[in-house]
C-alpha positions as CSV (number, residue, x, y, z in Angstrom):
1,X,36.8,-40.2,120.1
2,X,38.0,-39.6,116.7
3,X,35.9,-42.0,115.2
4,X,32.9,-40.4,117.1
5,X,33.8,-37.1,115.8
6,X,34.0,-38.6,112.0
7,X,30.3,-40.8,111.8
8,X,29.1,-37.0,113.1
9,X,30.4,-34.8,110.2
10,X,29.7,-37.5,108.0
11,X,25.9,-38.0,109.1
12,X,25.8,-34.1,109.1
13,X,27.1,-33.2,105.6
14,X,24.5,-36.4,104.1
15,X,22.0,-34.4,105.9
16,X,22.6,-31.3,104.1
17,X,22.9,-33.2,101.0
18,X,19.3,-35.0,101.3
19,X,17.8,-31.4,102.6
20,X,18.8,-29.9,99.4
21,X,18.0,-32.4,97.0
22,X,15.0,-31.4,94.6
23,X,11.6,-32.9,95.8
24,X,9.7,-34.7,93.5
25,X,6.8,-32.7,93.1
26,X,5.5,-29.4,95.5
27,X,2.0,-27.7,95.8
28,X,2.4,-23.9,96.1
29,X,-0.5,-22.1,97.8
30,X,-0.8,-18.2,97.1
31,X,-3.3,-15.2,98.3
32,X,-4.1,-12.3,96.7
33,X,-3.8,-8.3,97.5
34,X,-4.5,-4.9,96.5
35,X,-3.4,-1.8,98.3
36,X,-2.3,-3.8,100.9
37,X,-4.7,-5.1,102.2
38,X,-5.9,-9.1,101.5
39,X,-8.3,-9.7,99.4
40,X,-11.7,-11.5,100.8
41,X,-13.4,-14.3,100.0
42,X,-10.7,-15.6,97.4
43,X,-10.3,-19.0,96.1
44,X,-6.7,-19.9,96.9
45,X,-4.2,-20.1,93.8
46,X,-2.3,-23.8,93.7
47,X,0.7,-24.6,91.7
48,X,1.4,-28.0,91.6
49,X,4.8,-28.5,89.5
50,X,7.4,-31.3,89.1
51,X,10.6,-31.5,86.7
52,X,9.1,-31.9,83.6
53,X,5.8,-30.5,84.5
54,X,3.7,-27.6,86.2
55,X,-0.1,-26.6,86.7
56,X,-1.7,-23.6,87.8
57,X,-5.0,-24.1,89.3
58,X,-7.7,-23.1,91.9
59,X,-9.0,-25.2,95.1
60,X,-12.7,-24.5,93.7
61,X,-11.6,-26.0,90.1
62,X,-10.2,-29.3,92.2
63,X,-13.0,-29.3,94.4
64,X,-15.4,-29.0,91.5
65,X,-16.8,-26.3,92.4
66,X,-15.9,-23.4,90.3
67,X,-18.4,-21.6,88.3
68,X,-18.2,-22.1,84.7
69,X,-16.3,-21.7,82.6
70,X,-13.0,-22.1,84.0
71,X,-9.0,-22.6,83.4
72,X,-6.1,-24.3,84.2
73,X,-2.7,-24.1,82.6
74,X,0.2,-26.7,82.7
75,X,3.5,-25.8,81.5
76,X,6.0,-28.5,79.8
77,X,9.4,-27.6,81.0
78,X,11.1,-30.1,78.2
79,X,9.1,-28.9,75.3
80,X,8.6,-25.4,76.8
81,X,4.8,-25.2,76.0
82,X,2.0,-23.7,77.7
83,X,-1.2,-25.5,77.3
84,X,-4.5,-24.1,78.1
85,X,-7.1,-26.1,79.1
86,X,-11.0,-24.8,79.8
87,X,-13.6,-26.5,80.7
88,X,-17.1,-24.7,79.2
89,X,-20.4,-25.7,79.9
90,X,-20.7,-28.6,77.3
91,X,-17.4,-29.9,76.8
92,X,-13.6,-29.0,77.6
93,X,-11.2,-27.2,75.1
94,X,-7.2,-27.1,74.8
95,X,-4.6,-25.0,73.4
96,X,-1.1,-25.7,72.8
97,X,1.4,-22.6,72.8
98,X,5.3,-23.6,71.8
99,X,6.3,-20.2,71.2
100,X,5.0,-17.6,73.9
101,X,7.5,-19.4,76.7
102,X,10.4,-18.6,75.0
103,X,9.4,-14.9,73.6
104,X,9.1,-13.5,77.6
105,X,11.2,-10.9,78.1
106,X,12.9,-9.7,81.6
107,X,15.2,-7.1,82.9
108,X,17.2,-8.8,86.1
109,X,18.1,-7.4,89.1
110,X,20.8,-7.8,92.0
111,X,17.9,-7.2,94.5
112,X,16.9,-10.6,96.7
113,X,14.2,-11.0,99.0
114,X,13.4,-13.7,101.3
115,X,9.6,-15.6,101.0
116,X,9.1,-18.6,103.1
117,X,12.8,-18.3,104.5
118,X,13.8,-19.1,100.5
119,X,16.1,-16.6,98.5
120,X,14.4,-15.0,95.5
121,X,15.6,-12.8,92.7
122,X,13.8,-9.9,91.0
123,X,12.9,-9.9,87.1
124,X,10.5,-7.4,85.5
125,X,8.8,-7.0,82.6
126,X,5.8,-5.6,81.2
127,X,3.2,-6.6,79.9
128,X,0.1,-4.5,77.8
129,X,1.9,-1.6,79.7
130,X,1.5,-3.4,83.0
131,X,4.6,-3.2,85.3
132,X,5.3,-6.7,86.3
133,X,7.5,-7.9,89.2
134,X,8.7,-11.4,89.6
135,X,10.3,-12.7,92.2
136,X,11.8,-16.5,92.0
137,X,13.7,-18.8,93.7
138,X,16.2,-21.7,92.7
139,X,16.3,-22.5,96.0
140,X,13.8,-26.0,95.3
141,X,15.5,-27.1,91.7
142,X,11.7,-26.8,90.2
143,X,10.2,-24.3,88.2
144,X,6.3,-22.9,88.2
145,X,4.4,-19.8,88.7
146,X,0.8,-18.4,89.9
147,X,1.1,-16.9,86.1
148,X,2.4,-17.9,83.2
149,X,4.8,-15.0,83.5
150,X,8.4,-16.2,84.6
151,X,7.7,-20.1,85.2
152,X,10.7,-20.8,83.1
153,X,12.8,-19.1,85.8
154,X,12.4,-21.0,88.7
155,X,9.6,-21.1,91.8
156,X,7.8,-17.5,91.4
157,X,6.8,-16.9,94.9
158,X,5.5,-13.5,94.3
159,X,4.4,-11.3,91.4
160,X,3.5,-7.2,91.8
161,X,1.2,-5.8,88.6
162,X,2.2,-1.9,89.0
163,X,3.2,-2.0,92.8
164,X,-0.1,-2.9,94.0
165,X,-1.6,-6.2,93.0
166,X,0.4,-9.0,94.4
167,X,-0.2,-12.8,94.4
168,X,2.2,-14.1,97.2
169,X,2.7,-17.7,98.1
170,X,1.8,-17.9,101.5
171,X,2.6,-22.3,101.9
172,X,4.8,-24.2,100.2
173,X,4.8,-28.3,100.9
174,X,6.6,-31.0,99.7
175,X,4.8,-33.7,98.1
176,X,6.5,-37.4,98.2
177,X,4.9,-38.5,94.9
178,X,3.6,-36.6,91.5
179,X,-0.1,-36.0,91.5
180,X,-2.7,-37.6,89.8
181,X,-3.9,-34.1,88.1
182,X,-0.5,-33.1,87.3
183,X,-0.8,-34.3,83.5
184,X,-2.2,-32.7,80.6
185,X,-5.9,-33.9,79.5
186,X,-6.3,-35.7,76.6
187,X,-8.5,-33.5,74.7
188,X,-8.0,-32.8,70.9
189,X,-6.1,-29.0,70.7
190,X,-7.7,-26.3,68.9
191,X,-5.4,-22.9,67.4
192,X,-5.1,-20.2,70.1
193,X,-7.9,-17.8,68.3
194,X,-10.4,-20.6,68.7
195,X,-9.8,-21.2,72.2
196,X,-10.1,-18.1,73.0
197,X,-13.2,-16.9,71.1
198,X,-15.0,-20.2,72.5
199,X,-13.9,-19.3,76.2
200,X,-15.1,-15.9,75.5
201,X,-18.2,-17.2,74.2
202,X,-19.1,-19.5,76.9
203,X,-19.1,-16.7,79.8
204,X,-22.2,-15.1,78.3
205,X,-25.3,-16.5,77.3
206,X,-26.0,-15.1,73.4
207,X,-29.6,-15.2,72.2
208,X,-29.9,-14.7,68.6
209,X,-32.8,-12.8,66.8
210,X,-31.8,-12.0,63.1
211,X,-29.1,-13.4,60.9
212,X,-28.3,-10.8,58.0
213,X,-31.8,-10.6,57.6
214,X,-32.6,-8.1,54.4
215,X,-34.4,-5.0,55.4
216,X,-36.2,-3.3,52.4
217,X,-39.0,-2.1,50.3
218,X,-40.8,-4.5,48.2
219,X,-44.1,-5.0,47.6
220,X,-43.9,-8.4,48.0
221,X,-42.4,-9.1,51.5
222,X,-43.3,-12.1,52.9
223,X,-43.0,-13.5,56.2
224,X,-42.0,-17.2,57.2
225,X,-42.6,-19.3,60.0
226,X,-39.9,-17.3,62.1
227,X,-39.7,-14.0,60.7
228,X,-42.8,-11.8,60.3
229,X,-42.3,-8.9,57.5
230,X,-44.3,-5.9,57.6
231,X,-44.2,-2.5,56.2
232,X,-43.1,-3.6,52.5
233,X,-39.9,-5.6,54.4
234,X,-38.8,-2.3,56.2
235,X,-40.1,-4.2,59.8
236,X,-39.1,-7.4,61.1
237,X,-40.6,-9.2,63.5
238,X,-39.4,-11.9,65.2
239,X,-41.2,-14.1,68.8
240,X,-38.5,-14.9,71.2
241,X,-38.4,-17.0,74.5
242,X,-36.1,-15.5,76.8
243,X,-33.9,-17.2,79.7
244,X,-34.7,-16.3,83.4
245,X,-32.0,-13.6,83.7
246,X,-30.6,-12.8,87.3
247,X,-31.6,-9.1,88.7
248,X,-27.8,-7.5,88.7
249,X,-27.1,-8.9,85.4
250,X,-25.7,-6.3,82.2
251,X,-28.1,-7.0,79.3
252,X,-26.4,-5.9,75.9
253,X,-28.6,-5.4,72.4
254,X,-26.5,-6.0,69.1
255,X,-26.6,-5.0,65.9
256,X,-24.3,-5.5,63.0
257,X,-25.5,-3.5,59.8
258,X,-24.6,-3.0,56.1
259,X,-25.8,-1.7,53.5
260,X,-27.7,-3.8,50.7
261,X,-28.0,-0.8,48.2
262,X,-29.4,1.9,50.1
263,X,-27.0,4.8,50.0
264,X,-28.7,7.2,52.4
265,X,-28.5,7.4,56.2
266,X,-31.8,5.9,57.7
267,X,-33.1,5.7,61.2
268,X,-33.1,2.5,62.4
269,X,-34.9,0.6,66.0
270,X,-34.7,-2.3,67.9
271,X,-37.9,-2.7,69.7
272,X,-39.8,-4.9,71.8
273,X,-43.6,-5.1,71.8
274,X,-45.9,-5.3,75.2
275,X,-48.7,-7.5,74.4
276,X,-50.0,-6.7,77.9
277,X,-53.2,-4.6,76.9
278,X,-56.3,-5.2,74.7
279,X,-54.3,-3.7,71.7
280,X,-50.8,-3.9,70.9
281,X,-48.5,-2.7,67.9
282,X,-48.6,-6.1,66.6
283,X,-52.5,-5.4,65.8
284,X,-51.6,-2.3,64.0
285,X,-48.7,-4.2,62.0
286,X,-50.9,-6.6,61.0
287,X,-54.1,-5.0,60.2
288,X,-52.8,-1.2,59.7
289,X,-51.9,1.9,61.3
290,X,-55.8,2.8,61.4
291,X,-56.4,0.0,64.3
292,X,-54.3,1.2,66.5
293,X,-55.1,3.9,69.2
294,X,-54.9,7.6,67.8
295,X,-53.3,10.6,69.6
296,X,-54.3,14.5,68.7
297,X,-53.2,17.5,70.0
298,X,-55.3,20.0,68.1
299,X,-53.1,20.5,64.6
300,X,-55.3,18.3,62.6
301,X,-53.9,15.5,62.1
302,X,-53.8,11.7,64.0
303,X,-51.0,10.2,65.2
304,X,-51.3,6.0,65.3
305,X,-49.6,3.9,68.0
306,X,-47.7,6.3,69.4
307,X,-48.9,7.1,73.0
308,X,-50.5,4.6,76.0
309,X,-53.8,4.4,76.9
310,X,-56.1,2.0,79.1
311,X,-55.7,-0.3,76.6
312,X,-52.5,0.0,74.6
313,X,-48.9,-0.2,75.0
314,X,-46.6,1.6,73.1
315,X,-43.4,0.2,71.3
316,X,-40.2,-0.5,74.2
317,X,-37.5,1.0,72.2
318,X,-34.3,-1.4,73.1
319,X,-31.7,0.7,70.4
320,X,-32.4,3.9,68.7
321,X,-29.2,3.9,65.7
322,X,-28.6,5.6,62.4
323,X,-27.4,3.8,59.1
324,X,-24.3,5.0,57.7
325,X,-24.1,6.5,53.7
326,X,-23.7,3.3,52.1
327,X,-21.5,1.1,54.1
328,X,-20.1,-1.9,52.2
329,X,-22.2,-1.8,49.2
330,X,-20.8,1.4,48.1
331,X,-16.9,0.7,49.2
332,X,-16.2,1.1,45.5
333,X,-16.2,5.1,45.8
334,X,-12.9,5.2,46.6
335,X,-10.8,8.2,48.2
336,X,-7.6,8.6,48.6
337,X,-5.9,7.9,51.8
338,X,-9.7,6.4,53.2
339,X,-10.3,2.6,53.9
340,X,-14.1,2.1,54.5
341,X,-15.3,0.0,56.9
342,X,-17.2,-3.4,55.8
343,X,-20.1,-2.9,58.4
344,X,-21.4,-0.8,61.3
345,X,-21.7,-2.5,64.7
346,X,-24.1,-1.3,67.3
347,X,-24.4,-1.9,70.9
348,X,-26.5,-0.8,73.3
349,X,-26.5,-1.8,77.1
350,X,-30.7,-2.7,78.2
351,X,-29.9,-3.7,81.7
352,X,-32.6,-1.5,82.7
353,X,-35.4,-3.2,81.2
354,X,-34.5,-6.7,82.8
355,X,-38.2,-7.4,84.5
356,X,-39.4,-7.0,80.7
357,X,-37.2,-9.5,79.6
358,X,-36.8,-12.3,82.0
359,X,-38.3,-15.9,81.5
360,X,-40.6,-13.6,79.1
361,X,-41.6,-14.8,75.5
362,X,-41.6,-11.3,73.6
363,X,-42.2,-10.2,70.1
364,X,-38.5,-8.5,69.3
365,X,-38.8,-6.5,66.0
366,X,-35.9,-4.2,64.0
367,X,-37.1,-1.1,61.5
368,X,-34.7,0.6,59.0
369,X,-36.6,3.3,57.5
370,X,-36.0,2.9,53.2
371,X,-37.4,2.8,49.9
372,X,-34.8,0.7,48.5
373,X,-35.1,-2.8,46.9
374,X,-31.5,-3.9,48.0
375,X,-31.9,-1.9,51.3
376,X,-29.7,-3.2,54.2
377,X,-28.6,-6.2,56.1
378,X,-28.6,-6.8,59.5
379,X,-27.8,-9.3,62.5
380,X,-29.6,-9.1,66.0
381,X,-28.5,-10.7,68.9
382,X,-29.3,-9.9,72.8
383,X,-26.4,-10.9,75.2
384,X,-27.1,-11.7,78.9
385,X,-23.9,-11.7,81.5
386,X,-24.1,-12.3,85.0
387,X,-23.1,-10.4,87.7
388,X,-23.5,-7.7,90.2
389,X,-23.6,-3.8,89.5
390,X,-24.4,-0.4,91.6
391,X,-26.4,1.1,88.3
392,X,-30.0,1.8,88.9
393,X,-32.2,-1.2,89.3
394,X,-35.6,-1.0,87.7
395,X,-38.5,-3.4,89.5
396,X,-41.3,-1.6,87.7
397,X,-41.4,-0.4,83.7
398,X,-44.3,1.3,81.9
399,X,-43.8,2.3,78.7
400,X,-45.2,5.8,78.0
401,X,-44.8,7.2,74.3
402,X,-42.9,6.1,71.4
403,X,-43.7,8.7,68.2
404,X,-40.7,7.1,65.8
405,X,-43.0,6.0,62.8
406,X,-41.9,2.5,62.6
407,X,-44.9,1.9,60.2
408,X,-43.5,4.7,58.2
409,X,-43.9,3.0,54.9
410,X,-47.1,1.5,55.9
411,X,-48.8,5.1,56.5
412,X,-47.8,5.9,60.2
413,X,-47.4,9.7,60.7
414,X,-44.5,11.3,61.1
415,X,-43.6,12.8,64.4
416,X,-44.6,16.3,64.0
417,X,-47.0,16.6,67.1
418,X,-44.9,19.2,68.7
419,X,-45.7,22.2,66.4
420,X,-48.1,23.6,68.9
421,X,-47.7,24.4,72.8
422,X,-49.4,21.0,73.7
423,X,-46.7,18.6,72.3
424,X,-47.4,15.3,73.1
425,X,-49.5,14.8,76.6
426,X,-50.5,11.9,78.0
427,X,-52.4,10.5,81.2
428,X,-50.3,7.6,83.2
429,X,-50.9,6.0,86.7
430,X,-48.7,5.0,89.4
431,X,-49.3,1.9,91.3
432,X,-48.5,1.6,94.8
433,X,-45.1,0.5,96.7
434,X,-42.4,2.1,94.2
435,X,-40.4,5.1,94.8
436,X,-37.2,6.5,93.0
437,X,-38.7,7.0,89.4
438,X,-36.8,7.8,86.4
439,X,-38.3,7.9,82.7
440,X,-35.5,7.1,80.1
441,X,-36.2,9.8,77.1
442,X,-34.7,8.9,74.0
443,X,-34.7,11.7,70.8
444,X,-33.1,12.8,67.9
445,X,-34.7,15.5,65.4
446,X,-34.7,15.3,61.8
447,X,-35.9,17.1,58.8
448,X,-33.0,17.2,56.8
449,X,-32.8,20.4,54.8
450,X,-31.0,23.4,56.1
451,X,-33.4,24.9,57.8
452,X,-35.3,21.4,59.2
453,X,-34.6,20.3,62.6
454,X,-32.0,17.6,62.1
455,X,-29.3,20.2,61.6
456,X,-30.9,22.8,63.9
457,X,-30.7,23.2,67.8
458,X,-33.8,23.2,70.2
459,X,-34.5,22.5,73.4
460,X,-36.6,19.0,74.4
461,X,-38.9,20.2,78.1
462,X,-40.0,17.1,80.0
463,X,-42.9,18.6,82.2
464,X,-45.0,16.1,84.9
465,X,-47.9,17.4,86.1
466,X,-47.3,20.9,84.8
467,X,-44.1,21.3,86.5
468,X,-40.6,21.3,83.9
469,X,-38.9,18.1,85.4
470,X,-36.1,18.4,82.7
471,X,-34.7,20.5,80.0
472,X,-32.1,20.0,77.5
473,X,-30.7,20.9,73.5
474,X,-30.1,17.2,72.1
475,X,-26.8,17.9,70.0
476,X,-24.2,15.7,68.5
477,X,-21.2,17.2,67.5
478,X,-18.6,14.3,67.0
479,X,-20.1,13.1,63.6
480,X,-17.0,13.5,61.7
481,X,-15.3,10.3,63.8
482,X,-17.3,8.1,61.6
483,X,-16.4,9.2,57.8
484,X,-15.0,5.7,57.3
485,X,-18.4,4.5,57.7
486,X,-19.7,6.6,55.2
487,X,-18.8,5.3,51.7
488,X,-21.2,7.2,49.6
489,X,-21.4,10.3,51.6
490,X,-22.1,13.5,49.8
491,X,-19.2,16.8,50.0
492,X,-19.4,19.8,49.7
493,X,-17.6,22.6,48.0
494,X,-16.2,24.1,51.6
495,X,-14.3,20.2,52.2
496,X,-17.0,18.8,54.4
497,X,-18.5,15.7,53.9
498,X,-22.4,15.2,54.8
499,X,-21.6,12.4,57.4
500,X,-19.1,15.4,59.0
501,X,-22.2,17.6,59.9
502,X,-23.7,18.3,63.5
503,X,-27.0,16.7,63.9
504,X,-30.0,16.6,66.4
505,X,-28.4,13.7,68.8
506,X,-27.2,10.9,66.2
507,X,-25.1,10.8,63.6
508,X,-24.4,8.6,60.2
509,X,-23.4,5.4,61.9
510,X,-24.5,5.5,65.2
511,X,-26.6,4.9,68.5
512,X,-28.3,7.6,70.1
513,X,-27.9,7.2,73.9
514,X,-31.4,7.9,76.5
515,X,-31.3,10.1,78.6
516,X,-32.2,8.6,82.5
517,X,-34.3,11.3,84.0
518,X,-35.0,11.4,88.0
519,X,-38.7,12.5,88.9
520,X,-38.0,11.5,92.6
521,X,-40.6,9.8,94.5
522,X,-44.5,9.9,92.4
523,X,-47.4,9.7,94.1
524,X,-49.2,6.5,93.7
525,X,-52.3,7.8,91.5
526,X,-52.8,9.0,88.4
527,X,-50.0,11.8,86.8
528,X,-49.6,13.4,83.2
529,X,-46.5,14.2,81.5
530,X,-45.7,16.5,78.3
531,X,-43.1,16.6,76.0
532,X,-42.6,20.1,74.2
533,X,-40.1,21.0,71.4
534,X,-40.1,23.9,69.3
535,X,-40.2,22.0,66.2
536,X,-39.8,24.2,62.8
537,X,-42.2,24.9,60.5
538,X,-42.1,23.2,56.9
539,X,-41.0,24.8,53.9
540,X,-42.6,23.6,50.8
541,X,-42.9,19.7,50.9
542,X,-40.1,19.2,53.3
543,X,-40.9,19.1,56.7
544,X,-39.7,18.3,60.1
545,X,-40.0,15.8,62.6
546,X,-38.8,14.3,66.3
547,X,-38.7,10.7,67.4
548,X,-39.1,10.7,70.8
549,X,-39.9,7.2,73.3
550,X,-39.7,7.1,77.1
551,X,-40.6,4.8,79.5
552,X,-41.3,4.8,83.3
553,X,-39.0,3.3,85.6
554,X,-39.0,2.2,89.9
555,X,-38.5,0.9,92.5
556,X,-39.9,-1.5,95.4
């Protein structure tokens, strides 16, 4: 009976000995929730770890499915690195971090919690002033995470990102051998900044249009077999053949500007031109203002390009922005206590204009208005990222009116239409199944004396078919955020710099945003709309002026 007794608390205590002893290798599976509540439709997180190694994953990466691009990240428990490794569209990347592992930080608990019937502690930390929860356990022998974030603790079975986004594991099971994929890929490493610009790089797709092309006058601009010059060099123009682009996706123009020896402030345009009528602006860049269609409204004078008819289109106006005094070429003036920027970057988001732009080849063209020889440099590119909004969806765009003198230094009349009741007026026609309209009204006044509309306030009157659809004052009064822009900037006696002053909706060294107006559900049929602005009178040779485009948009 004794011996009995003894082969039982022997075979018992090597039991508890073989149930505690540290598995080769686990897989950890974890879900996601916010508020509570678990999140839909996730891809599961894995963590496959072992003693000397762990990897984070998804089951859509192993099942290779995952979109592009995507990440996994191993940890090396004896050298205490973290390596990143992404696979983009082309070819895969890594990066190799000895040092972020050892710098995480944590505040420790006596608080315990069971997950899975294991024992787990509490750390915290916090991260980009993110509360951070980790709860670990010791309970296995092995170490790993759904994160980076506390691997070198033990198992993290649960993280909590300011009480309410958690990542639980919800299975853990015991593999009898390591892995195949738990091992780091033989790819050549590249620095941290590298990686992570070229993973940033490969979510979007980036078209480029101009590279620092020089914008100027000359007499002697001449185009290439890319870049079409026009205007003296103050209009490039440039054919482009655009990618199908998925209805849903955000649609970014930019621009990166300096100056090349122009000092002034100068209004500047990104613009498309529809070659969908008889005429188009291209005719008009390339053979003069005088070919293209003219607009009157009774003052006398003739107004090219800059309204549609049966058989023109108007300039598409992607980006209306403003040149900054001087940026970059002028740094030298220095004041005290001021660092000046070494460019101006604009951005402008065209999501809007999508059915203009998909699987389209399109003349894309950039005007900085100058009479300089050095004038200014400047990059274009147009950015296309996938994904699904709730912002208005356009499925129908006409363009409508576009009075900014692009041709300015090729003869096209200045904007100055609006000194009588009649404004600019135009005929347009609506074609049958869309509903929801909206016209997008871009404007900014200038004239820039005291008394000319750049620094004065009046009120812009959208009227369709007789009826005021929509009134505002355009007005910027945030101009002073962007004195380090503004190098060569005139002040005045009172402590105020020119870039400082109020203007007619832009400023030194920005974009002006359009205003998206509703006109509700339009009759299919012909309509007319008006724009009316009390636009000042000159005084002496100076003059004023407002650049106003708009275009049509619907709905199926």
């Amino acid at each position: 009976m004794k011996k009995i007794t003894f082969t039982f608390l022997a075979f018992c205590i090597l039991t508890m000995s073989f149930g505690q002893k540290t598995p080769k290798a686990i897989k950890v599976t974890y879900q996601r929730s916010y508020n509570g509540k678990i999140a839909e439709n996730q891809d599961p997180l894995f963590l496959f770890a072992s003693k000397e190694l762990s990897l984070t994953t998804t089951n859509k990466i192993l099942e290779q499915k995952a979109t592009l691009p995507y990440e996994q990240t191993f940890i090396d428990f004896n050298t205490k690195t973290i390596s990143q490794w992404a696979q983009l569209k082309n070819k895969s990347i890594l990066n190799n971090d000895t040092e972020a592992l050892g710098k995480q930080k944590f505040e420790f608990s006596n608080e315990t919690k069971k997950i899975l019937n294991y024992t787990c502690k509490k750390a915290t930390t916090s991260v980009n002033s993110n509360k951070i929860e980790i709860w670990y356990t010791n309970d296995l022998g092995l170490k790993g995470g759904p994160s980076v974030l506390g691997q070198d603790l033990g198992l993290v079975l649960e993280t909590i990102r300011n009480g309410n986004s958690v990542v639980t594991a919800s299975k853990i099971e015991i593999l009898k051998t390591i892995p195949s994929i738990l091992k780091i890929p033989g790819v050549q490493a590249v620095d941290q900044l590298t990686y992570k610009d070229l993973l940033w790089k490969s979510r979007f797709v980036n078209i480029p249009i101009f590279n620092k092309e020089q914008i100027h006058f000359v007499s002697d601009a001449k185009s290439n077999d890319s870049i079409l010059r026009f205007a003296s060099g103050t209009v490039i123009v440039r054919k482009v053949k655009l990618p199908e682009i998925k209805k849903g996706s955000a649609i970014f123009v930019d621009v990166t500007q300096q100056s090349n020896g122009d000092a002034y402030d100068r209004t500047g345009s990104v613009f498309m031109i529809p070659t969908d009528k008889k005429i188009s602006f291209l005719d008009g860049l390339k053979n003069g203002v005088k070919s293209l269609p003219q607009y009157e409204n009774g003052n006398g004078k003739k107004y090219q390009g800059v309204a549609a008819t049966d058989q023109y289109t108007p300039l598409l106006e992607l980006m209306r922005f403003f040149t900054p005094f001087g940026v970059k070429h002028f740094n030298y003036l220095q004041l005290k206590d001021k660092v000046w920027q070494d460019s101006v970057s604009y951005r402008q988001d065209i999501s809007l204009l999508q059915p203009k732009l998909s699987n389209k080849e399109v003349y894309i063209g950039m005007f900085i208005g100058n009479y300089d020889a050095g004038g200014h440099k400047a990059s274009l590119n147009i950015t296309i990222h996938e994904g699904e909004d709730n912002n208005t969806k356009a499925d129908y765009i006409l363009p409508l009116f576009n009075t900014l003198n692009v041709m300015e230094m090729a003869g096209q009349e200045y904007g100055t239409m609006f000194d009588n009741e009649k404004g600019l007026e135009l005929t347009f026609e609506v074609p049958q199944g869309y509903k929801n309209f909206k016209l997008s009204y871009t404007t900014t006044g200038h004239g820039g004396w005291e008394n000319g509309d750049e620094f004065l306030q009046k009120k812009n009157t959208i009227f369709i078919d007789g009826k005021e659809v929509f009134g505002f004052t355009p007005w910027r009064t945030d101009c002073g955020s962007y004195r380090l822009s503004n190098p060569a900037s005139g002040n005045f006696g009172n402590g105020l710099s020119s870039s400082d002053l109020s203007r007619s909706n832009w400023c030194p060294g920005t974009t002006t945003n359009p205003n998206l107006i509703d006109l509700g559900n339009l009759a299919p049929g012909k309509h007319t709309i008006r724009v009316s602005i009390p636009m000042g009178k000159p005084e002496g040779t100076s003059s004023s002026a407002w650049n106003v485009s708009g275009f049509l948009i619907g709905e199926r």
